[in-house]
PAMAR-155447 format. One record per residue (C-alpha): residue number from 1; residue in one letter; x, y, z. Coordinates in steps of 0.001 Angstrom, whole numbers, plus 500000, padded with zeros to 6 digits. Example, Ala and Ser with C-alpha at 12.3 -4.5 7.8 and 13.67 -1.06 7.14 Angstrom:
% residues 2
1	A	512300	495500	507800 .
2	S	513670	498940	507140 .
//
This chain:
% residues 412
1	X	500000	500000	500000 .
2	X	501242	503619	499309 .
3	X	501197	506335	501769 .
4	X	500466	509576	500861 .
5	X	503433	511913	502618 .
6	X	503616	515912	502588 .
7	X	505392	518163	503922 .
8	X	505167	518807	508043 .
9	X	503954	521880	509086 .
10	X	505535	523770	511582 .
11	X	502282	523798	513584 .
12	X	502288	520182	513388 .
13	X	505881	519677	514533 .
14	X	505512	522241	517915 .
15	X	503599	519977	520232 .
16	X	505797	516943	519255 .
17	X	509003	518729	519944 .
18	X	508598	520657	523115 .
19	X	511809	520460	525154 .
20	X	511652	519884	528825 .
21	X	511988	522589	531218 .
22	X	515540	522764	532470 .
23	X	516242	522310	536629 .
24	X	518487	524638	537461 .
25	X	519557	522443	540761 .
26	X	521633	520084	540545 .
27	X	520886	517973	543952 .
28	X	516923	518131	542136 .
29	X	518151	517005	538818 .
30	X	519833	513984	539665 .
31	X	517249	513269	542165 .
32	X	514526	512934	539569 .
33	X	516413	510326	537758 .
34	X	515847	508044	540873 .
35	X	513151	505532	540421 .
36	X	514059	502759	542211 .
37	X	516332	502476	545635 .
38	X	519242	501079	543696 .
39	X	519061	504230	541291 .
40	X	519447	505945	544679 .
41	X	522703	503396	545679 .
42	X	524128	504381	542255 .
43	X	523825	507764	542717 .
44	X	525395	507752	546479 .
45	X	528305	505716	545447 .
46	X	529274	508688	543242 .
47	X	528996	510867	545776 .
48	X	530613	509474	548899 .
49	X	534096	508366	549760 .
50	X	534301	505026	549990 .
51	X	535113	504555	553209 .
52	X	531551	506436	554029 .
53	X	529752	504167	551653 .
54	X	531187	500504	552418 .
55	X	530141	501046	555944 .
56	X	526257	501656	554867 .
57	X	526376	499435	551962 .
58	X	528658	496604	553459 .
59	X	527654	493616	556006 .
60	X	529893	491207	558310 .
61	X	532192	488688	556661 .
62	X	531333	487092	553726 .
63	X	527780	489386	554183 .
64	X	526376	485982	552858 .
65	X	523444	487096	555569 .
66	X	522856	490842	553629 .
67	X	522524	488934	550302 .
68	X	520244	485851	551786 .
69	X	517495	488376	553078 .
70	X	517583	490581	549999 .
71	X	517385	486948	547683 .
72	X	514217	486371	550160 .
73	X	512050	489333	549151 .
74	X	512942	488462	545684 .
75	X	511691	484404	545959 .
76	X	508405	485784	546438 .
77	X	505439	484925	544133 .
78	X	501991	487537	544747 .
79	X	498629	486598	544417 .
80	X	496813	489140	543011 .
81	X	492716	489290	543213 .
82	X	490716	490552	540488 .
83	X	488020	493039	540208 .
84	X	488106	494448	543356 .
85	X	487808	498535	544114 .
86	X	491133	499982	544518 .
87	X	490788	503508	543422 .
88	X	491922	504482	547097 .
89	X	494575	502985	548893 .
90	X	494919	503384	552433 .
91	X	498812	502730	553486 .
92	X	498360	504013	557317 .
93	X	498903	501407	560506 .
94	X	498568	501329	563985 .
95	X	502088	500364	565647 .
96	X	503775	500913	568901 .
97	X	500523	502847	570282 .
98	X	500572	505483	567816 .
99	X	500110	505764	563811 .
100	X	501886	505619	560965 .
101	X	500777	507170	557720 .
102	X	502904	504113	555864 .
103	X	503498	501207	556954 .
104	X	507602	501637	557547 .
105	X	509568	503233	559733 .
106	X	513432	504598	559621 .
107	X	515475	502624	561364 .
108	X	518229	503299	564038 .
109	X	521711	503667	561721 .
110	X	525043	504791	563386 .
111	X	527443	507788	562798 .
112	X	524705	509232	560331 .
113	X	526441	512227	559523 .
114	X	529270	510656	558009 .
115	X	527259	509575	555293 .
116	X	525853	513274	554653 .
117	X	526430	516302	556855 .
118	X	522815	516916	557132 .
119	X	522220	513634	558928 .
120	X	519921	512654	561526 .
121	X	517869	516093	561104 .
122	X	517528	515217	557286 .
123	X	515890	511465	558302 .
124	X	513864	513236	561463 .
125	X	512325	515916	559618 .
126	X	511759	513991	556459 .
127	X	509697	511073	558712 .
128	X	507889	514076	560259 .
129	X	507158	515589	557147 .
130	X	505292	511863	555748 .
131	X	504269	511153	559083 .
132	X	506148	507676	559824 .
133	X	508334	507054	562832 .
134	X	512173	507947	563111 .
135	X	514613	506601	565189 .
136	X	517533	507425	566711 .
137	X	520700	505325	567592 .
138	X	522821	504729	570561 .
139	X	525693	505615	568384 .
140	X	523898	508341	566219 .
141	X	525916	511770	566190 .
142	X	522809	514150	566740 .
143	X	521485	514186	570233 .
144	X	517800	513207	571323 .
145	X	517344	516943	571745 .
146	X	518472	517863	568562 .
147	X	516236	515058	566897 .
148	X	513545	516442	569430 .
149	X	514291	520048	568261 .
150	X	514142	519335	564507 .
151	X	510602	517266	564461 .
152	X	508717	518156	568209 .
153	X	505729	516830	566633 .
154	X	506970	513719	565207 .
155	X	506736	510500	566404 .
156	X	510513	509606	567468 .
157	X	511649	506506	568930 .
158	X	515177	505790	570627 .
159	X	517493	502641	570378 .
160	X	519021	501769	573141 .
161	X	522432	499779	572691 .
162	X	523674	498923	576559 .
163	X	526709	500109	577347 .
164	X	529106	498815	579495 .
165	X	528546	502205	581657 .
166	X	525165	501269	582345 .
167	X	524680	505295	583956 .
168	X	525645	506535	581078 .
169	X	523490	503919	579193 .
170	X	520202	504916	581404 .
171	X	520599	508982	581326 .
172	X	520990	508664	578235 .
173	X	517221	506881	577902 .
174	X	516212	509916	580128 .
175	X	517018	512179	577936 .
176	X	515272	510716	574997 .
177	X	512094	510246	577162 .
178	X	512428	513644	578425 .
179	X	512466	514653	575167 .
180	X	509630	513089	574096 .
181	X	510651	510213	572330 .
182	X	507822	507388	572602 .
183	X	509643	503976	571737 .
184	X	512833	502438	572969 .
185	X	514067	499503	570705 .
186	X	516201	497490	572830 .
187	X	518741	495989	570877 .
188	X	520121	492727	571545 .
189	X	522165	491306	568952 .
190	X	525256	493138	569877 .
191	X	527260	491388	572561 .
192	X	530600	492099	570177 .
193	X	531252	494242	566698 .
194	X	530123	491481	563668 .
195	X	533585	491217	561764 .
196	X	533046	494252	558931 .
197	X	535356	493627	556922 .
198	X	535051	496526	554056 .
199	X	535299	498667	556962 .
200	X	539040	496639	558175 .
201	X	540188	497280	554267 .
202	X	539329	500371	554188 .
203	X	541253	501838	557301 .
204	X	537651	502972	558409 .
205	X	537764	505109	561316 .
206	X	536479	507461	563379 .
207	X	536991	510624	562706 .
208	X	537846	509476	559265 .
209	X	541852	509955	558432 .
210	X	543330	511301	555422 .
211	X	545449	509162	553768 .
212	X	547013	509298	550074 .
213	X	543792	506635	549368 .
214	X	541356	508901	550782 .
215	X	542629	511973	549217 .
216	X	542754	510386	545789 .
217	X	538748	509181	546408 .
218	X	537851	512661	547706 .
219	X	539023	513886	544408 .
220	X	535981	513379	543000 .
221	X	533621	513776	545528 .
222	X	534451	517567	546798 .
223	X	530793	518147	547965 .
224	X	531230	515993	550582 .
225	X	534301	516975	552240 .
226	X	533248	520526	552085 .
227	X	530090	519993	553893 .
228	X	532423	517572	556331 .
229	X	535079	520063	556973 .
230	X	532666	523084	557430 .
231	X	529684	521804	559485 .
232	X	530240	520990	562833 .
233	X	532643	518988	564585 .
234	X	531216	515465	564579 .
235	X	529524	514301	567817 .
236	X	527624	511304	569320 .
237	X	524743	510580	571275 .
238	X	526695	507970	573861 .
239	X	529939	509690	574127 .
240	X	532144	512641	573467 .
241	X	534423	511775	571056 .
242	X	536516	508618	570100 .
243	X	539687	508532	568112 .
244	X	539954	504920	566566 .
245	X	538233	502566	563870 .
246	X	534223	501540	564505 .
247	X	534759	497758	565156 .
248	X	536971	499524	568288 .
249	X	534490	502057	568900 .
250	X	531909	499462	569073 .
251	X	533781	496810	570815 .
252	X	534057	499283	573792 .
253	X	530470	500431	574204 .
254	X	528944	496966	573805 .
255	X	527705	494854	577110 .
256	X	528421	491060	576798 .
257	X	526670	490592	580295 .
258	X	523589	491610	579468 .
259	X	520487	489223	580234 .
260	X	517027	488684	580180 .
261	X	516588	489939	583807 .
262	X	518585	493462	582369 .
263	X	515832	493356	580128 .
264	X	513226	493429	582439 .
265	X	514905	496428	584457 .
266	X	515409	498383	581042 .
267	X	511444	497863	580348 .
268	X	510827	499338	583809 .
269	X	512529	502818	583614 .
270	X	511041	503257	579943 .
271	X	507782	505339	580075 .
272	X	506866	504365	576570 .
273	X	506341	501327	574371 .
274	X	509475	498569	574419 .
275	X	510204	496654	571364 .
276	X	513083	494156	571098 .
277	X	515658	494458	568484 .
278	X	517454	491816	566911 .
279	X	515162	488719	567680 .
280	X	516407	485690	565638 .
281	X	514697	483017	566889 .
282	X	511221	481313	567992 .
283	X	512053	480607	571577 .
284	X	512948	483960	571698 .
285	X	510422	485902	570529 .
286	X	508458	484036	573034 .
287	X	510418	484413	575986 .
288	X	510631	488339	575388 .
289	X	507175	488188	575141 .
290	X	506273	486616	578143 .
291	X	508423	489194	579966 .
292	X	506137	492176	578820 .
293	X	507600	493911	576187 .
294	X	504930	495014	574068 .
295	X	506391	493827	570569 .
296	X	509477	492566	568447 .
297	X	511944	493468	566026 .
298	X	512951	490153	563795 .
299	X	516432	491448	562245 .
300	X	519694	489845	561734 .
301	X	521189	493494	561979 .
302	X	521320	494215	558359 .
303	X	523195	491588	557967 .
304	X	525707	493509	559898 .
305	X	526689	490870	563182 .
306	X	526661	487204	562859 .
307	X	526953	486090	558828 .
308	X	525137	482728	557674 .
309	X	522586	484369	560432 .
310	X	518975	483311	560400 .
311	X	516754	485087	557414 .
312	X	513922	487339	559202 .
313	X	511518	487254	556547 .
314	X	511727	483862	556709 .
315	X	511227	483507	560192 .
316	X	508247	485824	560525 .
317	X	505434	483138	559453 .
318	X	506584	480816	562219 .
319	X	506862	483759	565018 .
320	X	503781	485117	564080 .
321	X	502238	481704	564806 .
322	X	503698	480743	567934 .
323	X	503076	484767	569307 .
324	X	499565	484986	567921 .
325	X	497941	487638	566073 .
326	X	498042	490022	568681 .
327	X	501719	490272	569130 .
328	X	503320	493479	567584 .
329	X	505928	492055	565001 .
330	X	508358	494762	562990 .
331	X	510609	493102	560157 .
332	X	513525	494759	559049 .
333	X	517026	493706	556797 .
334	X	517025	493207	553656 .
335	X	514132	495830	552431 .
336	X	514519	497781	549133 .
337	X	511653	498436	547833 .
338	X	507947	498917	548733 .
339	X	507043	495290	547179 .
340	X	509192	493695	550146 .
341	X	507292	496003	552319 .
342	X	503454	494728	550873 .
343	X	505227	490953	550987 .
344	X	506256	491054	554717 .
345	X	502912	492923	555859 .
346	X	501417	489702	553851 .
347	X	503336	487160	555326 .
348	X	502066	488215	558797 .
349	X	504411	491417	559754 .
350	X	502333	494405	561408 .
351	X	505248	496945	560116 .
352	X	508624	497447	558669 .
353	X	512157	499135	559252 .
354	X	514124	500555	556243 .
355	X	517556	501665	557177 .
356	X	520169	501033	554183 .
357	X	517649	502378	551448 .
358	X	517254	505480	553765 .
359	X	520771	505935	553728 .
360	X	521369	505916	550131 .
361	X	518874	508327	550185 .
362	X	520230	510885	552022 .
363	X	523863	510127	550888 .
364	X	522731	510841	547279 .
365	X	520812	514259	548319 .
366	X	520498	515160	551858 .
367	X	517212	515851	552883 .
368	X	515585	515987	549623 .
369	X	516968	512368	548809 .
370	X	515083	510862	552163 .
371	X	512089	512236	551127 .
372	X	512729	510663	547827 .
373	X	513509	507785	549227 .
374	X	510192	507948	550957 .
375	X	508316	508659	547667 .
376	X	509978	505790	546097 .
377	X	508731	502688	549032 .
378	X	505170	505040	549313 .
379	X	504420	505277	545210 .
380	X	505868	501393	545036 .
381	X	503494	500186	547686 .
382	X	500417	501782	546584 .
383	X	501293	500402	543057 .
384	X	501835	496985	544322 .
385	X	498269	497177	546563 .
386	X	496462	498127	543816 .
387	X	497985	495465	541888 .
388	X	496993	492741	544371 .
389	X	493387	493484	544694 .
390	X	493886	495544	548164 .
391	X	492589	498726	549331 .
392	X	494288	498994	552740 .
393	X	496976	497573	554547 .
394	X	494807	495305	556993 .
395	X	493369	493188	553828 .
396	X	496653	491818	553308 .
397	X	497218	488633	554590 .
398	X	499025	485103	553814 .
399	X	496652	483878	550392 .
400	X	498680	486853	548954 .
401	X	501935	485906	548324 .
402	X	504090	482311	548577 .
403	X	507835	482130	549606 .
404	X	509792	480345	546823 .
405	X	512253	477718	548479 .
406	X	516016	478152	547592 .
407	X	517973	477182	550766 .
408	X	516411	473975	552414 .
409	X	517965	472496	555459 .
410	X	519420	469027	555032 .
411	X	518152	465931	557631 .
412	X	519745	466188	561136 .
//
C-alpha cells in the first residue's frame, strides 16, 4: 500500500518537539532520575568516599546474611485478586501505640552524619514531614534533643544499645524520654562488633583519616568533604568523642553481660512502648514476650553481626504463629523496595524498618533524597496494593503471596 506523505507543518511539529523545562539544581536534577532504591545506591556511590559508603552498603564477613534476606524478598510469588475497588489505597497502621501514615519506619543507623552532613535532622524531619516514625541510635551523632528540636511533633523513637557504663546507658534513655521520644528499641544482637570487613580494608575510622587513598577518592567527591570540613565537629549521642576505627568504637560500648533479667529492668525505667531488636529466633520471641515487652523486632542486623545468620523474613510466618495475632511484630534487613514492604505485611508482619535504602537516600541528596527515598517505598506500595486486589493495609494477609524455596535444610 502507498502512503500519501507531505510536507510537516511547523504547527504540526511544535507539540511533538517541546523540550523539557531545564532544573536549574543540581541535587533536584539527579534526584529525579531516581526511580528505584538502587538508582538511589548508584547515585550515592558517586557521591561518597568510599570509606563512608562501604560502611552503609557493606555487612559482616562474607555478608552471605545481607545477600540471603535481599534473595528472600525476591523468591516471592503475589497473588493478586481481580476486580476488586482499589481507586483508594489506604497505606496508614497502627504500631507501637501510635500511627503511621505508611506502613515503615526509619530505622536506628550509626554515625549518620558521616554519610551526609545533614544527617539525623535530614531522616527526622523527612519522617515528620510523611508522618512515619524515626529513630535514633545509641551511636547516632545528633542528640535526642536535637532530633527532638528538629521534628517536636513527630513521632521519634530511641534505640538503646547497653553500654558497658550502664549510667551513662540509662541517662541517656532519660534524655530521649524527656524529650519526648515514645519507643525504645532494645537491641540485643550486639554482645561484640560482627567482623566488617570493608570497613578493616578500608582503614575505616572514626573521625575518618586522610590518607594518600582517601585523598585520591575525595578527588571526585568535593561536595562531601566541604560539607564535612565546614559543618560541625562530629559528635555522638553515647559519648564525646573517640579517636579509633568503629569495630573499636563498638567493641568498647557493647555489654556482653547483658540478660534477660537486664531486660526486664530496662522495660521498667522506659515510660513508653518497648520493642526488642534483633530477635532471631522462635524461643525467643516468646520468651521476650512473656516478659512484657509490648512487641518485636525480627532482624539479623542488616546483615551487619553474625553472617550465615537466620533470614527474618523467613522467620516471621513461624513467630507470628507461635506469638499469635496480637503480638506486635516489625521486620527489618534486607528491604529495598515497597514490594518487600506489601510481601512482609502479607506474610504476617504488622510493620517494617528501612535503614540502608534510607541511607542511600540521604547520601545521594540530603534531605531531599530521604524524602525521595520515601516517595519511592510510598508510590511502590500503593502500586503493588492496587495490583493485588487491596485497598488497605489490613486486607493483606498470607493467600497473597508464597515464599519460593532456595535454601532447604538438610536431615539432622
Amino acid at each position: 500500500m502507498r502512503l500519501e506523505r507531505r510536507v510537516p507543518r511547523p504547527a504540526d511539529l511544535a507539540p511533538l518537539m517541546s523540550f523539557k523545562k531545564f532544573e536549574r539544581d543540581g541535587r533536584a536534577r539527579r534526584l529525579a532520575k531516581a526511580h528505584t532504591i538502587g538508582d538511589l545506591r548508584s547515585i550515592a556511590k558517586r557521591r561518597t568516599p568510599q570509606g563512608a559508603f562501604d560502611y552503609t552498603d557493606g555487612a559482616a564477613e562474607a555478608e552471605l546474611s545481607l545477600a540471603r534476606a535481599r534473595q528472600a524478598f525476591l523468591d516471592i510469588e503475589f497473588h493478586p485478586a481481580i476486580l476488586r475497588d482499589v481507586s483508594a489505597v489506604d497505606t496508614s497502621v497502627e504500631i507501637a501505640g501510635g500511627s503511621s501514615a505508611l506502613p515503615f519506619a526509619i530505622a536506628p543507623t550509626g554515625f549518620t552524619r558521616m554519610m551526609h552532613s545533614e544527617g539525623e535532622r535530614a531522616g527526622a524531619s523527612a519522617a515528620r514531614s510523611a508522618g512515619i516514625p524515626f529513630s535514633l541510635s545509641t551511636v547516632g551523632t545528633t542528640s535526642p534533643e536535637g532530633v527532638a528540636e528538629m521534628s517536636p511533633d513527630g513521632r521519634n523513637w530511641f534505640q538503646l544499645y547497653m553500654q558497658k557504663d550502664r549510667d551513662k546507658s540509662m541517662d541517656l534513655v532519660n534524655r530521649a524520654a524527656q524529650s519526648g521520644f515514645d519507643t525504645l528499641l532494645v537491641t540485643v544482637d550486639v554482645p561484640v562488633a560482627g567482623a566488617r570487613l570493608r570497613d578493616s580494608y578500608n582503614g575505616f575510622t572514626i573521625p575518618p583519616q586522610l590518607t594518600p587513598k582517601t585523598v585520591l577518592n575525595a578527588i571526585p567527591r568535593p561536595e562531601w568533604w566541604i560539607n564535612f570540613l565546614t559543618t560541625e565537629p562530629l559528635t555522638f549521642a553515647s559519648l564525646s568523642e573517640w579517636d579509633g576505627t568503629i569495630g573499636e568504637l563498638l567493641d568498647a560500648l557493647f555489654d556482653p553481660t547483658i540478660t534477660f533479667e537486664d531486660l526486664e529492668w530496662i522495660r521498667d525505667q522506659w515510660p513508653g512502648q518497648v520493642f526488642v531488636k534483633g530477635i532471631q529466633t522462635v524461643a525467643d520471641a516468646r520468651k521476650v514476650t512473656d516478659l512484657g515487652v509490648d512487641g518485636i523486632v525480627l532482624s539479623n542486623h542488616g546483615g551487619r553481626q553474625l553472617d550465615r545468620a537466620p533470614i527474618p523474613f523467613h522467620l516471621l510466618p513461624e513467630v507470628r504463629k507461635d506469638l499469635g495475632p496480637d503480638a506486635q511484630i516489625i521486620v527489618d534487613t534486607g528491604i529495598m523496595s515497597g514490594a518487600d514492604i506489601v510481601a512482609a505485611l502479607a506474610m504476617g508482619a504488622d510493620f517494617t524498618m528501612i535503614g540502608r535504602a534510607y541511607l542511600y537516600g540521604l547520601m545521594a541528596g540530603g534531605r531531599e533524597g530521604v524524602d525521595r527515598t520515601i516517595a519511592i517505598l510510598r508510590q511502590e506500595i500503593v502500586r503493588t496494593m492496587k495490583l493485588l486486589g487491596v485497598a488497605s493495609i489490613n486486607e493483606l494477609n498470607p493467600d497473597h503471596v508464597t515464599q519460593l524455596q532456595r535454601l532447604t535444610p538438610r536431615g539432622r
